[in-house]
C-alpha positions in Angstrom: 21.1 -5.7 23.3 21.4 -2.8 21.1 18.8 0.6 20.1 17.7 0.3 16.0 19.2 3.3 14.1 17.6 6.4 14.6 17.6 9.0 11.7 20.8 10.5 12.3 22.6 6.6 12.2 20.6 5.7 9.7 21.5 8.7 7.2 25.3 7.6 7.1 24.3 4.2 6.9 22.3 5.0 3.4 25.5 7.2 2.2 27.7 4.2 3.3 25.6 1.9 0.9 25.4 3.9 -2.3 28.8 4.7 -1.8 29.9 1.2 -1.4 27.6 0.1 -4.1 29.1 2.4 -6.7 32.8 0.9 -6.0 31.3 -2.8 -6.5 29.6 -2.3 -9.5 33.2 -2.9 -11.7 33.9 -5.6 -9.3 31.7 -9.3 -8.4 31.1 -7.6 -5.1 27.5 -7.3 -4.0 27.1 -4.3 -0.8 24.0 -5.2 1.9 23.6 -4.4 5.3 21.0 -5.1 8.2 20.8 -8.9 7.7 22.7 -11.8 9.3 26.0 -13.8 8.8 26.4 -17.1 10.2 29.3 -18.3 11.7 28.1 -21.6 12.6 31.7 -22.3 14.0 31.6 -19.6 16.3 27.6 -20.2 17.3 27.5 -16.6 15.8 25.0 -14.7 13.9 26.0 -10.8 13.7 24.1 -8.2 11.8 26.4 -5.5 10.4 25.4 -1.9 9.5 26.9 -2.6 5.9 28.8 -5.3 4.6 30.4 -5.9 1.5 30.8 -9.8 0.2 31.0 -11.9 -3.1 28.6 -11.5 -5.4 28.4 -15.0 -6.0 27.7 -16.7 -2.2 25.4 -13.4 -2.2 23.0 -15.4 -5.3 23.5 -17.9 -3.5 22.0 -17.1 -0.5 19.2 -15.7 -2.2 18.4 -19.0 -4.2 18.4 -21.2 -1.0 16.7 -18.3 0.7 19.5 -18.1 3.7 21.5 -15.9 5.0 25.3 -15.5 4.0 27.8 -17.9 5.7 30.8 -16.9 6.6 32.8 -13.8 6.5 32.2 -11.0 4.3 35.3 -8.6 2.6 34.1 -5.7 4.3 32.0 -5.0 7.6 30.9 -1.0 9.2 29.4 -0.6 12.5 28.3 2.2 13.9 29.7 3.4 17.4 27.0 3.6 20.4 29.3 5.1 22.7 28.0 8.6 24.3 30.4 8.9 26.9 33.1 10.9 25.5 35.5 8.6 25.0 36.9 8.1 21.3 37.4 4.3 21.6 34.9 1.8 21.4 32.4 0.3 24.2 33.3 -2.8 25.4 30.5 -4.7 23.8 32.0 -3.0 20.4 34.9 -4.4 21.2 34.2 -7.7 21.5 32.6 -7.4 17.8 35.9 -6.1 16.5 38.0 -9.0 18.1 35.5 -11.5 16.8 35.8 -9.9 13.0 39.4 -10.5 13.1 39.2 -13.8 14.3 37.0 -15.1 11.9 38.9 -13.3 9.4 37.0 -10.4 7.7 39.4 -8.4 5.8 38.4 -4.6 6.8 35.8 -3.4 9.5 35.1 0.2 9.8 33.9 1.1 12.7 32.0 4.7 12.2 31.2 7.8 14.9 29.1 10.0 13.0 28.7 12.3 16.3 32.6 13.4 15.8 32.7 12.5 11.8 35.4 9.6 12.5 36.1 6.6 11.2 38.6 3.6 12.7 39.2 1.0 10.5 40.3 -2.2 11.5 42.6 -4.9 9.1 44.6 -7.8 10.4 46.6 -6.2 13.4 46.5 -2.7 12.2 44.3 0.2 13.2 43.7 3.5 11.8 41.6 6.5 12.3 40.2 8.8 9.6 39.2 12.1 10.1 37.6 15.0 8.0 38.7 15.4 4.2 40.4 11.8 4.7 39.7 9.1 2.6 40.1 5.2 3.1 41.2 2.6 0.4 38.8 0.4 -0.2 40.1 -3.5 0.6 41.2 -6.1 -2.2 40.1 -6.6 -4.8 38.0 -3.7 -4.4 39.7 -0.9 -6.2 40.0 3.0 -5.2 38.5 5.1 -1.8 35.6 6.6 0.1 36.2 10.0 1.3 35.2 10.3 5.1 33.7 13.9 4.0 31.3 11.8 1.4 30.2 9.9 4.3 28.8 12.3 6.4 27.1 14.4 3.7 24.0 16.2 4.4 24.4 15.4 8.2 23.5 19.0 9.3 26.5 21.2 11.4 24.4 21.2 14.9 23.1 18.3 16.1 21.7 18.3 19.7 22.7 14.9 21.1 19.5 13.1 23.0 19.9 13.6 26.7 17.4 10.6 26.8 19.6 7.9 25.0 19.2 5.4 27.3 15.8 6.1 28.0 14.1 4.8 25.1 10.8 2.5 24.8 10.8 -0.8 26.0 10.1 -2.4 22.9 14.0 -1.9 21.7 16.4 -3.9 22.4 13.5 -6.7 23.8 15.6 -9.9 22.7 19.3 -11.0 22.9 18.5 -13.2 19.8 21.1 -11.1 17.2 18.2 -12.1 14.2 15.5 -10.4 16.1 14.0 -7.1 15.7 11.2 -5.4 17.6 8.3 -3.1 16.6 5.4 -1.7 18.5 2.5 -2.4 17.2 -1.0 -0.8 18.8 0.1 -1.2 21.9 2.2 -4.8 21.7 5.7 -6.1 21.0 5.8 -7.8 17.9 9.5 -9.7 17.4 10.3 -10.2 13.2 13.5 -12.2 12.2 16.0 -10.0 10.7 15.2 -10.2 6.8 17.5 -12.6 4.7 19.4 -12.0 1.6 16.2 -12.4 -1.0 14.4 -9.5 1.2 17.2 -7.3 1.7 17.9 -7.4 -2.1 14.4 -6.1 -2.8 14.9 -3.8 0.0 17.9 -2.2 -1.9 16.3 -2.2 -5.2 13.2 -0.2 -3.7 15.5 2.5 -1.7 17.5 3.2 -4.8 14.5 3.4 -7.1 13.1 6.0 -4.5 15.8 7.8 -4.0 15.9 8.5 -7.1 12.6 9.4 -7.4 12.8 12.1 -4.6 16.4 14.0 -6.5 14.9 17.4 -6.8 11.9 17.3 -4.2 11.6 17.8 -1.2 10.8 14.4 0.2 13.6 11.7 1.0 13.9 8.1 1.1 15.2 6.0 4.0 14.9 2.7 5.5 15.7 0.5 8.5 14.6 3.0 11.5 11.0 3.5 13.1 8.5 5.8 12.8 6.5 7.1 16.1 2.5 6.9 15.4 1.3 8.3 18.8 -2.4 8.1 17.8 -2.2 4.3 17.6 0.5 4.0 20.2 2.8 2.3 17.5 6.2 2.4 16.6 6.3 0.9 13.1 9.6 -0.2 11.2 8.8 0.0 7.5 11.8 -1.1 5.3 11.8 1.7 3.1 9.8 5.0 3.5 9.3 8.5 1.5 8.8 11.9 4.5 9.6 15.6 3.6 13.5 16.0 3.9 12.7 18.9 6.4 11.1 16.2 9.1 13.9 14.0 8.2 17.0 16.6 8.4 14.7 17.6 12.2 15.3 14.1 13.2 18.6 14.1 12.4 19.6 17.3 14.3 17.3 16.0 17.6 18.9 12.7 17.0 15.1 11.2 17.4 12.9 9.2 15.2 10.9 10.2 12.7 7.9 11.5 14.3 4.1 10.9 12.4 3.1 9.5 9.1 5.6 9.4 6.3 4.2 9.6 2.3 5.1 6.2 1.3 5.5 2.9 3.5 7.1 -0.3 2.1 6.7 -3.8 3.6 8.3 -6.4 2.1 6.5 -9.9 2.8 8.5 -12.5 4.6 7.3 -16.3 4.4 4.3 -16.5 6.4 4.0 -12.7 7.3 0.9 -10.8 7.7 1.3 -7.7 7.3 -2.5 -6.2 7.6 -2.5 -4.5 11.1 0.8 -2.5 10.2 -1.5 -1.6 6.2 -4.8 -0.2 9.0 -1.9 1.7 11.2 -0.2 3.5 8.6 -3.8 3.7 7.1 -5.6 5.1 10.0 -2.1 7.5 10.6 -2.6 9.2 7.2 0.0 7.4 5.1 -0.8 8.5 1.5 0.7 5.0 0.2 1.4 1.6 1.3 3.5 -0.6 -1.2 3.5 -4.4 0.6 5.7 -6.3 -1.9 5.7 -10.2 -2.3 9.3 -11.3 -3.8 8.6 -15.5 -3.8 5.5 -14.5 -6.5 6.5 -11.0 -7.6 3.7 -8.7 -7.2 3.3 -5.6 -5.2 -0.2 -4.8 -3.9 -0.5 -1.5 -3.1 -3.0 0.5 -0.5 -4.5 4.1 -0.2 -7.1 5.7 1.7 -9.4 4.9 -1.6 -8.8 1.6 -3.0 -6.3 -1.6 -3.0 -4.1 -2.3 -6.2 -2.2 -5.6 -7.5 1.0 -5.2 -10.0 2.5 -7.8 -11.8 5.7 -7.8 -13.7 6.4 -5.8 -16.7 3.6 -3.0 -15.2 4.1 0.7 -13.2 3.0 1.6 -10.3 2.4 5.7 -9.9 4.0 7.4 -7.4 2.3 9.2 -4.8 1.5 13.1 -5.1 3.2 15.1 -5.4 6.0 12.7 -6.2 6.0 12.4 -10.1 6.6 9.7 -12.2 6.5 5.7 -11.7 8.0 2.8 -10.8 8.2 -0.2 -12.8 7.3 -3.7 -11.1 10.3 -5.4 -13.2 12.9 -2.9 -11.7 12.6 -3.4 -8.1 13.1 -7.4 -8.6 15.9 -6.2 -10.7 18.6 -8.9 -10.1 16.9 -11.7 -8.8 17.9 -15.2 -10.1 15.9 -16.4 -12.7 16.7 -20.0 -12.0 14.6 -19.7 -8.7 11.4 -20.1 -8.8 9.4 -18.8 -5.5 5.9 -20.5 -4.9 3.5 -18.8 -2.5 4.6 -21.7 0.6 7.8 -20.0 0.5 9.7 -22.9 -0.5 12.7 -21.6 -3.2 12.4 -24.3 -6.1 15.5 -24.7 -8.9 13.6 -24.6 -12.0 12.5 -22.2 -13.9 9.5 -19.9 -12.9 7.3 -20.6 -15.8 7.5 -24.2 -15.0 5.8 -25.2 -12.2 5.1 -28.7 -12.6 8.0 -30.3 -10.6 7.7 -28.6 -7.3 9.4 -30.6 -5.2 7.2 -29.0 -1.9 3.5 -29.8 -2.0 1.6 -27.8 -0.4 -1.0 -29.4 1.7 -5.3 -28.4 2.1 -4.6 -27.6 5.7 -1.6 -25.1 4.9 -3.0 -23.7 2.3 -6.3 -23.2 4.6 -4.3 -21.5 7.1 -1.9 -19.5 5.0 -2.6 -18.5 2.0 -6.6 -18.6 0.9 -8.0 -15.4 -0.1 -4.7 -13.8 -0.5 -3.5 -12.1 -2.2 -7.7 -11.2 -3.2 -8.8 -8.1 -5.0 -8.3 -8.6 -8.6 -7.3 -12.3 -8.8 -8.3 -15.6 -7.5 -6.3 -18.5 -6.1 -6.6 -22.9 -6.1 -4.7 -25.3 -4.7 -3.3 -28.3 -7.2 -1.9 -30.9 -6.8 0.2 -29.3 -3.9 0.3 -26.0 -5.9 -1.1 -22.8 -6.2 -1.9 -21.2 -8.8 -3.2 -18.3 -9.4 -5.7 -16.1 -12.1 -7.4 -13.5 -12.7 -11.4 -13.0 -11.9 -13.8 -13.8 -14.7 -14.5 -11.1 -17.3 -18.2 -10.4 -18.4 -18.3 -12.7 -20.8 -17.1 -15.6 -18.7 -19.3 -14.1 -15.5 -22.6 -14.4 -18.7 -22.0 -18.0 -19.5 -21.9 -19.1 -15.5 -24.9 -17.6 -14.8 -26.4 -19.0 -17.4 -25.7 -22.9 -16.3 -26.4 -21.5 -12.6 -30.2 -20.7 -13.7 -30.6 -23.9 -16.4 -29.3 -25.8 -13.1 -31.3 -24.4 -10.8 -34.2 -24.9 -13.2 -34.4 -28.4 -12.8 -35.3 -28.0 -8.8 -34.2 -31.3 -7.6 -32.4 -32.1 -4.1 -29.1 -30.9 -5.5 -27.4 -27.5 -4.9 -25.8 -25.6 -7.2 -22.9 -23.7 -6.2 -20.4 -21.0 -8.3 -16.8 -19.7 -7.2 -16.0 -21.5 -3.8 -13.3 -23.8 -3.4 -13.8 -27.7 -2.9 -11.1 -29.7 -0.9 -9.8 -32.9 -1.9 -7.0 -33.6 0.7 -5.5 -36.8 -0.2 -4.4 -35.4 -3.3 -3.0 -32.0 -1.8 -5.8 -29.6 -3.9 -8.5 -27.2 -3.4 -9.9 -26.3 -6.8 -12.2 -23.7 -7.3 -14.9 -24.2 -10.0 -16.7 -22.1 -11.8 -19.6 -24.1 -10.8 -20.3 -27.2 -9.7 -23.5 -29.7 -8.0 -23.8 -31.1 -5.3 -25.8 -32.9 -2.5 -28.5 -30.2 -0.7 -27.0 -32.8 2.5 -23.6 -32.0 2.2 -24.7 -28.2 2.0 -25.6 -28.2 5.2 -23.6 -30.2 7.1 -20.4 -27.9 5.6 -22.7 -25.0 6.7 -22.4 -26.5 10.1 -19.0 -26.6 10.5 -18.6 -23.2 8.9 -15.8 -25.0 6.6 -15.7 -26.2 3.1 -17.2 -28.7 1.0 -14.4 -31.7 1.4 -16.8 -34.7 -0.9 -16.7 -35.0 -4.6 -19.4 -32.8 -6.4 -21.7 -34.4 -8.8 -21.3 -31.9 -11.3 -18.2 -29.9 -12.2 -18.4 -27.1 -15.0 -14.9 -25.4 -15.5 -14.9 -22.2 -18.4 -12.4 -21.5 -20.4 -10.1 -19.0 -20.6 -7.8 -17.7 -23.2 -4.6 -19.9 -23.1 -5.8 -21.9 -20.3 -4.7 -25.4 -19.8 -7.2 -27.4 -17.8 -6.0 -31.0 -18.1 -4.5 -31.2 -14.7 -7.9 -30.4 -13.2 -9.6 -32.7 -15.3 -7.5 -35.3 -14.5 -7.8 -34.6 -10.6 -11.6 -34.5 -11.2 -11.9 -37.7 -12.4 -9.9 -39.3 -9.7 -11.5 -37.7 -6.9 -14.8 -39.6 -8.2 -16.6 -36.0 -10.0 -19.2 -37.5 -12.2 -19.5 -35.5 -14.7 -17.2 -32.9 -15.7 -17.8 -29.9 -18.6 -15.6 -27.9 -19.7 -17.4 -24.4 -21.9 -15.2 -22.8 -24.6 -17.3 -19.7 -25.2 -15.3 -18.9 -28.5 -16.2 -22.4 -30.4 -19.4 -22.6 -28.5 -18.7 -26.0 -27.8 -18.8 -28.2 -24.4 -16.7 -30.9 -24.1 -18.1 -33.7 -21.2 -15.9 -35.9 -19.5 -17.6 -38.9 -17.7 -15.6 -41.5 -16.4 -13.1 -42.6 -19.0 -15.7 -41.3 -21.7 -15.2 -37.9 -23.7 -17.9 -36.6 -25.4 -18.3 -33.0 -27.3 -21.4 -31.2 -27.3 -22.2 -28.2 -30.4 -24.9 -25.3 -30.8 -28.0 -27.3 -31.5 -27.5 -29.8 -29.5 -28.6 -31.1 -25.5 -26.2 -31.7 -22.9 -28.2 -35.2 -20.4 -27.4 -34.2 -16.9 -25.6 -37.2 -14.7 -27.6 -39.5 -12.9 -30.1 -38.6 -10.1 -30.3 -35.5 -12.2 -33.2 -35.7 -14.7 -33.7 -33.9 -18.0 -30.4 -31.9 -20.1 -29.6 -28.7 -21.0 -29.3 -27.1 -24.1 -25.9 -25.5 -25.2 -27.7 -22.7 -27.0 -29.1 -21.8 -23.7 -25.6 -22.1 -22.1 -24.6 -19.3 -24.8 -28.0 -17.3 -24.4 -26.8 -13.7 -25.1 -23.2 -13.9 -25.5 -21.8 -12.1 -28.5 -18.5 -12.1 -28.9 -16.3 -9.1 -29.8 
């Protein structure tokens, strides 16, 4: 069992990577770190500092949403040892033994205490010391200077007297794909993050560290933060704090101590992230940037309000930070031929086609999992095993559902009407969510007793129309779930088309709609479009 990186590890471990990083971008080398390889031969699963390994079986991994198998081309780790000694612990050296074994090409084994490196390859074994530099491994081309490494470490560092005193939570598992955090008082135990996270993870600390040349505020990731007012030890993947509190860390060798500027979570399948968005909430965090990679949005939280971004739009940075960051940029690299639906299931087609999932999702999952979320700004249905999801109704659309709530409602009969609540049909894997629909006042109350949805066939089904909206799916599920009578508004023609059975029926200004049997009377469709002008 092993400590996570404190500041002082964790600032060579971010020079490591953009140094590394530069020197694969001329080659089909991809540089990570902080995730695991299998070596299922070896019933092994370590998690390097760094690593450096194809650029290919890295895509790979990230379309089957695994982790890399087998060795890489390069691996660092850092050294633990506190004792004096210049060679490495035992448990170290047990790592380096099983790198050579399974045949990884170069491991560097780094000491940023006495600004040392030993690097391991095949039987040979150097060290590297101050205004050094090591050759990068084939077919990696040119060096890394050991001085380049250690920048901005500052000359005194104090090392912690209390090393091996640290809270319980670290170290809680000897599972090497586990990671701890405290959370308000509890252990909570993550899996480390695979390729497809890490990816984003890079993308995100590059962007920021960008963003924070020429402030004073830094970007890091991979280490915890102390939140003493909520008893919580948070480990956010990337985060912004003032260089000062950063460089303070560094020289106590300690973590980072109180809220930082930015958080960053990247989502995980089936991770729920919400009590870690009210810690860093409640602890002053001026931002809070929870990132979905599977659907590609980035919701965002402040003290004030909750944001969702979709591709090809900027999210402001936080003051006094200037500038943005675009949504399309920190999924920068991902493979287009993956298409990542909300279960969490990878899919090889293309993501604007999501009519051959080969997953379906079923009512109980999607119960469970995923309703309601991701929320403000958008609403979600399940489909035919799918999800899909939209925006909420503009004005015009929200105009033209009240008005068939009140022409229904007028006819006071022993039938409910009902606008913006899902339905659940769960032999055919969907949970559509009309824009209104009638029903039984019965089956009202029996689904108020259960606290749970309406799970019978409505007698009524109105759908709206939106701009570019294809409803034919749901029509079709509809009909086969036994919906009598089916309407679908296009406010722009002012037309309703009615769909009864196998029967299709058009209805124009003028003209009266007959409502399905027990329902008596109709409604007219210049009532539907009472007071709706169009732009």
């Amino acid at each position: 069992m092993t400590d996570l990186p404190r500041p002082l590890y964790q600032h060579v471990q971010q020079n490591l990577f953009r140094l590394l990083h530069s020197a694969c971008q001329c080659a089909d080398y991809t540089v990570s770190g902080s995730s695991n390889i299998l070596f299922p031969a070896s019933n092994s699963a370590p998690s390097p500092d760094v690593f450096v390994v194809e650029t290919s079986r890295w895509k790979e991994a990230i379309e089957n949403d695994t982790y890399i198998d087998g060795p890489p081309l390069l691996v660092v780790e850092r050294l633990w040892d506190h004792l004096g000694s210049v060679l490495p612990d035992e448990n170290l050296r047990e790592k380096i033994s099983f790198y050579s074994k399974e045949v990884v090409v170069s491991l560097w084994v780094i000491d940023p205490e006495r600004r040392i490196v030993r690097v391991y390859s095949g039987s040979e074994e150097h060290l590297y010391g101050k205004h050094t530099e090591i050759n990068l491994p084939f077919p990696l081309s040119g060096s890394v200077r050991i001085d380049d490494i250690f920048f901005g470490l500052p000359e005194s560092i104090s090392y912690n007297s209390h090393f091996w005193d640290v809270p319980p939570f670290y170290g809680l598992s000897d599972d090497p794909a586990l990671r701890g955090e405290l959370t308000d008082g509890g252990i909570v135990t993550t899996h480390l993050p695979k390729p497809l996270h890490r990816h984003v993870e890079q993308n995100l600390f590059c962007l920021l560290h960008s963003a924070c040349k020429s402030t004073d505020y830094t970007a890091n990731c991979n280490t915890h933060l102390f939140c003493q007012t909520s008893d919580s030890a948070p480990y956010p993947d990337v985060f912004v704090v003032e260089t000062s509190r950063w460089i303070e860390a560094i020289r106590e060798d300690w973590y980072v101590d109180g809220p930082p500027l930015l958080a960053v979570e990247v989502l995980s399948p089936f991770e729920d992230v919400s009590g870690k968005v009210n810690i860093y909430l409640n602890e002053g965090v001026a931002s809070i940037w929870v990132i979905d990679p599977k659907r590609r949005i980035v919701m965002v939280y402040s003290s004030s309000e909750k944001r969702q971004y979709y591709e090809h739009s900027e999210i402001s940075l936080p003051f006094p930070l200037n500038g943005s960051v675009r949504i399309d940029d920190i999924f920068l690299g991902l493979p287009e031929s993956v298409f990542y639906n909300k279960y969490g299931e990878s899919e090889n087609i293309t993501r604007k086609d999501t009519s051959t999932q080969e997953h379906a999702i079923t009512v109980a999952h999607y119960l469970h999992s995923f309703k309601g979320y991701p929320a403000k700004g958008v609403h979600d249905e399940l489909i035919n095993g799918r999800i899909l999801i939209s925006t909420l109704p503009t004005p015009l659309h929200a105009v033209v559902c009240q008005n068939i709530l009140d022409l229904l409602r007028s006819e006071r009969t022993d039938y409910i009407e009902v606008n913006r609540t899902n339905i659940l049909f769960p032999a055919s894997n969907s949970a559509p969510c009309p824009d209104v629909y009638a029903f039984d006042t019965s089956r009202l109350s029996e689904a108020m007793r259960k606290s749970d949805y309406l799970e019978v066939p409505p007698l009524l089904v109105v759908e709206v129309l939106s701009p570019s909206e294809d409803l034919s799916e749901k029509i079709s599920l509809y009909s086969k779930e036994g919906v009598a009578s089916i309407w679908v508004v296009d406010i722009p023609s002012r037309t309703v088309m009615v769909y009864s059975g196998s029967e299709m029926r058009p209805y124009a200004e003028h003209t009266k709609i007959k409502l399905p049997f027990p329902l008596k009377g109709s409604v007219a469709i210049d009532d539907i479009f009472d007071n709706v002008r169009l732009p």
